[in-house]
C-alpha positions as CSV (number, residue, x, y, z in Angstrom):
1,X,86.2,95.9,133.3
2,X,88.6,94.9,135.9
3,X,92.5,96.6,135.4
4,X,93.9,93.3,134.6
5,X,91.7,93.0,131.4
6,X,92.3,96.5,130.9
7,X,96.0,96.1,130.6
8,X,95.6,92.5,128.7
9,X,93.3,94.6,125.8
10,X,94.5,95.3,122.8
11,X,91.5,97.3,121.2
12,X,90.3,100.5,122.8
13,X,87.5,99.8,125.1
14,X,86.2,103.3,123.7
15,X,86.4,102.4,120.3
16,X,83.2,101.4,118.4
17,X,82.2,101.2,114.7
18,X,78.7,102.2,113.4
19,X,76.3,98.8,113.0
20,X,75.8,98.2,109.3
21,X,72.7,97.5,107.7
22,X,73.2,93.5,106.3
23,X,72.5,93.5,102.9
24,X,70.7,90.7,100.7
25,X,72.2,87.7,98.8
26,X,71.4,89.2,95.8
27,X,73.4,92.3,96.4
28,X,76.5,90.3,96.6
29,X,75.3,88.2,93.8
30,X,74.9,90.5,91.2
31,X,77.8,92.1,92.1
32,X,80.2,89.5,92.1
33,X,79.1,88.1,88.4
34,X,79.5,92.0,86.9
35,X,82.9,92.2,89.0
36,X,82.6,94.3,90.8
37,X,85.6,94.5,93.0
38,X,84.2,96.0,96.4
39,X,81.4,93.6,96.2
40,X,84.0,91.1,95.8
41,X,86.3,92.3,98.9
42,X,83.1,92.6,101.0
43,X,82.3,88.9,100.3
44,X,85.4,87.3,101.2
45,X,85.1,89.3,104.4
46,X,82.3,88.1,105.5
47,X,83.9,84.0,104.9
48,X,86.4,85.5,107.0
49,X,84.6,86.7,109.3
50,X,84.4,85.2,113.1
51,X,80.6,86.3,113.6
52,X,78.5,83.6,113.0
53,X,75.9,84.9,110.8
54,X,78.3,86.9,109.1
55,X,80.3,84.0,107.7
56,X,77.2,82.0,107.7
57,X,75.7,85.0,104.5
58,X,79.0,84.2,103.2
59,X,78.8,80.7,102.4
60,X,75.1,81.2,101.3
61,X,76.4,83.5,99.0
62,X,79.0,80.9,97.6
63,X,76.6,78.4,97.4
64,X,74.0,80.5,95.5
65,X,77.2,81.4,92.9
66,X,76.3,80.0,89.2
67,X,78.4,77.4,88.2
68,X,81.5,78.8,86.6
69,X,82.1,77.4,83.2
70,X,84.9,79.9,82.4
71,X,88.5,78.0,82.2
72,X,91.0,78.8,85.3
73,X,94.4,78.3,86.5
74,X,95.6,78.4,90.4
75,X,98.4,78.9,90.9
76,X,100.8,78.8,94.4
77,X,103.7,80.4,95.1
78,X,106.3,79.1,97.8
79,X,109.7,80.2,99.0
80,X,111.7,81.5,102.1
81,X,111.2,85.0,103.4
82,X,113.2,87.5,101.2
83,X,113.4,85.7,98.0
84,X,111.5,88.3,96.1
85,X,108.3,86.5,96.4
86,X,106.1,89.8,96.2
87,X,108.5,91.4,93.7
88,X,108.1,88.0,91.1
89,X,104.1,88.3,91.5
90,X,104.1,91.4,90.5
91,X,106.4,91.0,87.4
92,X,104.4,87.8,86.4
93,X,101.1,89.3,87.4
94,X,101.7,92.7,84.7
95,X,102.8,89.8,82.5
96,X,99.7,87.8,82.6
97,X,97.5,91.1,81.8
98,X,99.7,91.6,79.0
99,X,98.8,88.2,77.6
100,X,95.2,89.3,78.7
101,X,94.9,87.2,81.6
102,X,92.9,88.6,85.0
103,X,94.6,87.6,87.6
104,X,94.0,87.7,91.3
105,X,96.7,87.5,94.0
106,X,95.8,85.5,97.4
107,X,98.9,87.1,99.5
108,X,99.1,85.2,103.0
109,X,100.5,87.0,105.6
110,X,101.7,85.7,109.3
111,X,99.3,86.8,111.7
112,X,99.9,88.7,114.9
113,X,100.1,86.0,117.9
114,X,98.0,89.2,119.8
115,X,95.6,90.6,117.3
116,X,95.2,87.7,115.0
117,X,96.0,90.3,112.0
118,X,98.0,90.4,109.0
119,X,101.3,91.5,110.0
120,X,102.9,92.4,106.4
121,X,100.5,93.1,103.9
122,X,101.7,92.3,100.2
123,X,99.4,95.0,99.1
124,X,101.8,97.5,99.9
125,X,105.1,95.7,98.0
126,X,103.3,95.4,94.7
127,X,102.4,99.0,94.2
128,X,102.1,98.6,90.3
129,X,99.4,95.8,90.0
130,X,97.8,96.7,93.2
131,X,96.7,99.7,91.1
132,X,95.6,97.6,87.8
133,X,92.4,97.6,86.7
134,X,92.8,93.8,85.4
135,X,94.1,92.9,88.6
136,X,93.0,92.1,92.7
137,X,94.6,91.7,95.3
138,X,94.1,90.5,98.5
139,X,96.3,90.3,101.7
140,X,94.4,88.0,104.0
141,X,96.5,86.8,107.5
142,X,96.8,82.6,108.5
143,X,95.0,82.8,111.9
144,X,97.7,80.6,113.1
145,X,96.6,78.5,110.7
146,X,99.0,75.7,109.8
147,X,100.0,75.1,105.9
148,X,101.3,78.4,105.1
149,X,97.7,79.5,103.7
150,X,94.8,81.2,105.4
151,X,91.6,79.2,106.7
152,X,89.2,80.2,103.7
153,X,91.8,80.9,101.4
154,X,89.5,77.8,99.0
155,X,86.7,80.1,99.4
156,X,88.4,82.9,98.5
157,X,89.8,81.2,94.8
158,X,86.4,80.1,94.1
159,X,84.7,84.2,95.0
160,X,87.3,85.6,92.5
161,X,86.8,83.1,90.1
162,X,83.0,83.8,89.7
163,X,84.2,87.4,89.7
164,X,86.0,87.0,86.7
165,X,89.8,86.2,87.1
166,X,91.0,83.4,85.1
167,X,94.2,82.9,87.2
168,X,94.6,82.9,90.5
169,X,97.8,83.3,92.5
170,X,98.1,82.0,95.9
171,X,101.2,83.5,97.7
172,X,102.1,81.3,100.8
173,X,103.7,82.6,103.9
174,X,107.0,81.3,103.3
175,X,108.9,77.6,103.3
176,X,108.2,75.6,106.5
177,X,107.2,72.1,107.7
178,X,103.5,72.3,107.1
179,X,103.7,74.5,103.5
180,X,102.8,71.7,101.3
181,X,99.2,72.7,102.0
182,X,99.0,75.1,99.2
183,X,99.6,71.7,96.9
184,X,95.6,70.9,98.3
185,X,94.0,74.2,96.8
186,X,96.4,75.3,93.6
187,X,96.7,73.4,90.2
188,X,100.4,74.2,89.6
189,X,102.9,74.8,92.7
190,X,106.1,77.2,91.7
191,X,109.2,77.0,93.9
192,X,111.0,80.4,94.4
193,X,114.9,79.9,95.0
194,X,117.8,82.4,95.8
195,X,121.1,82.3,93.7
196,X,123.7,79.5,96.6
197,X,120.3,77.8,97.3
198,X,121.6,74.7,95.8
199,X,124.2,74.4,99.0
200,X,121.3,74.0,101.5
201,X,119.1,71.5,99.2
202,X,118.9,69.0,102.2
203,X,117.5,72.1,104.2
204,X,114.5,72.4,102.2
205,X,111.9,70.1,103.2
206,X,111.3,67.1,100.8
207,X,107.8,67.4,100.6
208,X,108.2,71.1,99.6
209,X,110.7,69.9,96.5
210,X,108.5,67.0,95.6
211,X,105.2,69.1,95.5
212,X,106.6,72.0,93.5
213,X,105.9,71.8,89.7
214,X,108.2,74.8,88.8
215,X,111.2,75.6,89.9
216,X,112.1,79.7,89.6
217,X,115.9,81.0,90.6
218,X,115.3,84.2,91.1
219,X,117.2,87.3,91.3
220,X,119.1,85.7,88.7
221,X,121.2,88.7,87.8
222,X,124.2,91.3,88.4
223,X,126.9,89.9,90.4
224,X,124.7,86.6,91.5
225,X,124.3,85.1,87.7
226,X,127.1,83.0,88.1
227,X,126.1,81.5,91.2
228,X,123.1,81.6,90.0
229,X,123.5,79.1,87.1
230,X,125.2,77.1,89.7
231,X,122.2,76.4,91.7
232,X,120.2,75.5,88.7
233,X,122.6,72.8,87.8
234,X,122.7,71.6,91.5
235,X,118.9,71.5,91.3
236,X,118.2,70.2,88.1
237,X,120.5,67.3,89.1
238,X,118.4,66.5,92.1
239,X,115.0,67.0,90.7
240,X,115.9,64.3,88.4
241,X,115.9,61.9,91.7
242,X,112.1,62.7,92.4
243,X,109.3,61.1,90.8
244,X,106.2,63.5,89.1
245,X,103.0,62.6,90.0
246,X,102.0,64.5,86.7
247,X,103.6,61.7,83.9
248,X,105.2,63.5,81.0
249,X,106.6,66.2,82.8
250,X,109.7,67.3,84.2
251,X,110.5,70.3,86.3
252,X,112.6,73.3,84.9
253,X,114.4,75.0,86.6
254,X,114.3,79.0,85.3
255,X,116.7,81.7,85.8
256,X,115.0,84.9,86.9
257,X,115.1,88.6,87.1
258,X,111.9,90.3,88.7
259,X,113.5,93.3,89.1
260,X,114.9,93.1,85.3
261,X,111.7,91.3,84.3
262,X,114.1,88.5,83.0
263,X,112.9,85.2,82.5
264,X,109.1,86.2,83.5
265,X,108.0,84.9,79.8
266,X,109.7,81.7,80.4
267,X,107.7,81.0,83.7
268,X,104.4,82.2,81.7
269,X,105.9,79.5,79.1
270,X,106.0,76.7,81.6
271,X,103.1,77.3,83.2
272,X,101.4,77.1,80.2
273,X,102.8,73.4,79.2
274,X,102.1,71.9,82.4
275,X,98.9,73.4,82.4
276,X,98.2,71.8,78.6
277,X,100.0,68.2,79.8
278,X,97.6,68.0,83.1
279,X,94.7,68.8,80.7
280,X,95.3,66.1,77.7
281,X,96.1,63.3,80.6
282,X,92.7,64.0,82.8
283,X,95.5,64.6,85.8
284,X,94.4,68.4,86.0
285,X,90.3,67.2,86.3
286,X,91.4,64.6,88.8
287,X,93.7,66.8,91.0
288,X,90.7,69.7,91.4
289,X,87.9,66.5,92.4
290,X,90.6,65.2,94.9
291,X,91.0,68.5,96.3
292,X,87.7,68.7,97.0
293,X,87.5,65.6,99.0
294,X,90.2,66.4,100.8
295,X,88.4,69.6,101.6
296,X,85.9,68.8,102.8
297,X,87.5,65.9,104.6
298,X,89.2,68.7,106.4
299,X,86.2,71.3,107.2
300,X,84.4,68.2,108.4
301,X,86.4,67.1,110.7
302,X,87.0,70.8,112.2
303,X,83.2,71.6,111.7
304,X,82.9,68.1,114.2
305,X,85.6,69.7,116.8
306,X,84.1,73.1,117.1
307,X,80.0,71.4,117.6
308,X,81.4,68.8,120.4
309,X,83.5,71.7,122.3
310,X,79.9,73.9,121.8
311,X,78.5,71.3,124.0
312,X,78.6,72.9,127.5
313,X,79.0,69.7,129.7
314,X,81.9,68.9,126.7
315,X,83.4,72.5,127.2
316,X,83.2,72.6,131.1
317,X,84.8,69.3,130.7
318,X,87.6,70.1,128.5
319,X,88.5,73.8,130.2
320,X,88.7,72.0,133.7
321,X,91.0,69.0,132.5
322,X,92.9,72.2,131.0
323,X,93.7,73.4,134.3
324,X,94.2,70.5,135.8
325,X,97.1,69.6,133.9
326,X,98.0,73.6,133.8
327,X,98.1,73.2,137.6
328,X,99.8,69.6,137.5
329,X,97.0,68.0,139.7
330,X,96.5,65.5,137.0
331,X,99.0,63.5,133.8
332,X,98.1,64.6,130.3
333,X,97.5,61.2,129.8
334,X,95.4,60.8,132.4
335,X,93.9,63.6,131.1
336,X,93.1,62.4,127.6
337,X,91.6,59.5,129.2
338,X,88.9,61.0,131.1
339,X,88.3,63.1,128.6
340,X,87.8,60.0,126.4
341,X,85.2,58.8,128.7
342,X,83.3,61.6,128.7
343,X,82.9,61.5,125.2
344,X,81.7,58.4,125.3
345,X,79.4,58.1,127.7
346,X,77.5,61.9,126.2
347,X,77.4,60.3,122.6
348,X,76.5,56.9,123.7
349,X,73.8,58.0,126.1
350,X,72.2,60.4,122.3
C-alpha cells in the first residue's frame, strides 16, 4: 500500500476480525419469532450490511418471515437538533410498557462523511429504556442517505415486528428539506417543537408541517411555560390553514415535559385516536399498501442504477466522463449526452 493510501485510511491496515462461520436461515428464523433480541440485532446487520451475500441472507431471511398477523403502530418522530427528541422517546417509550406495549426505537443518526458510521448514537441518551426488557433499541447511521432515515430502516420495522414489538418508533435525524421521508414508512408522524418555535413557523418546511399528524411542544415547563402556551396558540392557528389527508382529524397541539413526564399520557392519548380514526375509515390499510408501492418504486429504481453502473463498459464509461468534467476537458452537459448514448446504444444492441 502506497503512503498516500496509507495516510487517506481510516481503519488500521493491521486490524483484522476473526471470519465467522455463516449460520442458516433457520437460525435467524427461530430466533426472531421467540424474540430473541441478539438474533434480532444480528439480522438487521446483515440488511445493513454492504457484502453482498451478507445482505443478500438478510433479505432471504425477511422473506422467509411468517406473515405477521399481530396489530402494529409505526410511529416517526421529527424535530430540530436539541429539542429533546431522545429525552421524549424515552419518557413515551417507559409509557408505552406501562400500558403493556413493546416497543422498539429506530434512532437515525448522521453518518460520518469519512467512516460512513453513526456519529451520535441515541443508545447512549436513553439509558433507562435501553436497559428494559420490553424494549429495543437500535441506533443505525443514514449512509448519506437523504430523507432523514437510514436505507433499510423498512426492513428494519418489519424484523422487529416479527420479533414481537407492537410499536415501532422511528427517530429521524432532525428537520431538513428531505425529512418528509419518514411520512413513506411510519403510520403516524409526531412533530417535536421548542417553547418561541411559533416565531420561526415560516422556517419550517411546509411539507414537514403538513405531513406531521401530532404536534408535541416540548419542554413545556419551568420558566418556558408561558412561552410555551404561546407557541401552541401560534401553531394551532396555522394548522387550521392546512388540509388532513386523514378526514376527521385535526392536529393537537400538546404541551410537554419529558423531563417532568408531563403531558406523555396525552401524546399516548392522541396517538391512540388517530390510530382508531385511520382504522374505522380504511385510510390506515391504504396508507401501509401505498407505502409499499412507493417502496418498491424506490428500491427498483436504485436496484436498476447500481446493475447498469455494474456493467463494466457502463462503469469505464461513466468514471471517464467523471474526469473529464473533473478535469474540464468536456461540459456536464455534454457530458450527460454521451453518456446518454451510450446507454442507448448497449441496451438497444441486448
Amino acid at each position: 500500500m502506497s503512503n498516500i493510501e496509507n495516510k487517506n485510511s481510516h481503519v488500521n491496515p493491521s486490524f483484522s476480525l476473526p471470519t465467522k462461520e455463516q449460520k442458516p436461515v433457520d437460525y435467524y428464523l427461530n430466533g426472531l419469532v421467540s424474540g430473541d433480541r441478539y438474533i434480532l440485532s444480528e439480522t438487521i446487520t446483515l440488511l445493513e450490511s454492504r457484502l453482498p451475500k451478507k445482505r443478500e441472507l438478510g433479505v432471504e431471511i425477511l422473506s422467509k418471515l411468517p406473515v405477521n398477523h399481530q396489530p402494529t403502530i409505526r410511529i416517526g418522530i421529527t424535530g430540530t437538533p436539541g429539542v429533546g427528541k431522545s429525552t421524549f422517546i424515552e419518557a413515551f417509550g417507559l409509557f408505552l410498557i406501562d400500558k403493556g406495549h413493546k416497543p422498539a426505537i429506530l434512532a437515525i443518526d448522521p453518518s460520518s462523511q469519512k467512516t460512513k458510521g453513526s456519529i451520535l448514537g441515541d443508545k447512549t441518551r436513553m439509558e433507562s429504556l435501553s436497559s428494559h426488557p420490553e424494549a429495543y433499541i437500535r441506533p443505525s447511521a443514514t449512509n448519506n442517505v437523504l430523507g432523514g432515515t437510514a436505507a433499510v430502516t423498512k426492513e428494519t420495522i418489519q424484523i422487529c415486528e416479527s420479533a414481537g414489538y407492537d410499536i415501532i418508533i422511528v427517530e429521524t435525524v432532525g428537520v431538513g428539506q428531505s425529512e418528509t421521508e419518514v411520512d413513506n414508512i411510519t403510520d403516524i408522524n409526531i412533530l417535536l417543537l421548542q417553547p418561541g418555535a411559533g416565531d420561526d413557523i415560516q422556517g419550517i418546511k411546509r411539507g414537514i408541517m403538513e405531513n406531521a399528524d401530532i404536534f408535541v411542544i416540548n419542554k413545556s415547563d419551568g420558566a418556558m411555560i408561558e412561552l410555551a402556551r404561546n407557541t401552541k396558540t401560534s401553531y394551532t392557528n396555522a394548522i387550521s390553514l392546512f388540509h388532513h389527508d386523514l378526514e376527521g382529524w385535526t392536529c393537537p397541539v400538546l404541551l410537554v415535559s419529558s423531563i417532568a413526564q408531563l403531558g406523555i399520557s396525552e401524546v399516548y392519548d392522541a396517538t391512540m385516536a388517530y390510530h382508531k380514526v385511520a382504522n374505522d375509515n380504511g385510510f390506515f390499510t391504504k396508507q401501509r399498501e401505498t407505502q409499499e408501492i412507493k417502496w418498491f418504486e424506490k428500491q427498483s429504481k436504485k436496484m436498476v442504477i447500481d446493475m447498469v453502473l455494474g456493467q463494466k463498459d457502463i462503469q469505464e464509461s461513466y468514471i471517464k466522463l467523471l474526469n473529464d468534467i473533473k478535469h474540464q476537458t468536456i461540459q456536464t452537459t455534454e457530458a450527460l449526452r454521451t453518456f446518454q448514448e451510450k446507454l442507448s446504444l448497449i441496451i438497444n444492441s441486448k
